[in-house]
C-alpha positions in Angstrom: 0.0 0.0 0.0 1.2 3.9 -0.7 1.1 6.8 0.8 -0.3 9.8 -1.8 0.9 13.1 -1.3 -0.6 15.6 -2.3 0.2 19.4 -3.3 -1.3 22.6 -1.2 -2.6 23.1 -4.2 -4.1 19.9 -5.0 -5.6 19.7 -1.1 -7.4 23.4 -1.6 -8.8 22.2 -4.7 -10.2 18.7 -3.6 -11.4 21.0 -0.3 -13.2 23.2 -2.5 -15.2 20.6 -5.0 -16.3 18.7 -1.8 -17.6 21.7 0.4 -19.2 22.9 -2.8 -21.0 19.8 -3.5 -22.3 19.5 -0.1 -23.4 22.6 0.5 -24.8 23.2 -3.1 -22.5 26.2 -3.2 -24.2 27.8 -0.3 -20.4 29.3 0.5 -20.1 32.1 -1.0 -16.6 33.2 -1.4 -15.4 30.0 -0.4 -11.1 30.1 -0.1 -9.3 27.5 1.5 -5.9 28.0 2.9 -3.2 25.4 4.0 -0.9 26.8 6.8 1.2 25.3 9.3 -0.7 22.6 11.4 -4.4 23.3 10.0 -6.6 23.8 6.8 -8.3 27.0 7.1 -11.8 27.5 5.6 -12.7 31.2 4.7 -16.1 32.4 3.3 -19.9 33.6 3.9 -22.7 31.4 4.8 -26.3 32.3 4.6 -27.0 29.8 8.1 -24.7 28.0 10.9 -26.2 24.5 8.9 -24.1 25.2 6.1 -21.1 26.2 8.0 -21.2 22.9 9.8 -21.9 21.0 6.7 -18.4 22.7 4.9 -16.2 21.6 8.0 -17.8 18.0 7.8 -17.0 17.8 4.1 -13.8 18.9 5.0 -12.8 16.7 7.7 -14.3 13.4 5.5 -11.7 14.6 2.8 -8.9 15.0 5.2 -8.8 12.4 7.7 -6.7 13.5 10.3 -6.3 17.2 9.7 -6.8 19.9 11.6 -9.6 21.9 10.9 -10.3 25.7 11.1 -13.5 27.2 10.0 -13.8 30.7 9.9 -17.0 31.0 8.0 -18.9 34.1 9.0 -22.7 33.6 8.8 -24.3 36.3 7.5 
């Protein structure tokens, strides 16, 4: 069995298709940031549901990362 790794780039990208599906593109302004130690998620929501639905789409696609949502609901 291997180990893929994958780019920044490649990680935002997969972040952002999954939170997009999920949420029907609900984000608005969705940006996803890779930094030291966490995934950061960056955006508007128009409720706290869809907020929780982007972090849960993004900890299914990266098992064992650390998660920070910083959605504002608006």
């Amino acid at each position: 069995m291997s180990t893929v790794i994958l780019s920044d780039e490649d990680l935002v990208d997969r972040v952002i298709r999954v939170v997009h599906e999920r949420t029907g593109r609900m984000v608005r302004g969705l940006r996803v940031e890779v930094q030291p130690g966490q995934v950061v998620l960056r955006g508007l929501s128009p409720s706290y549901y869809y907020k929780q639905l982007a972090s849960q789409a993004a900890m299914e696609e990266l098992a064992g990362q650390v998660i920070a949502n910083e959605i504002q609901v608006v």
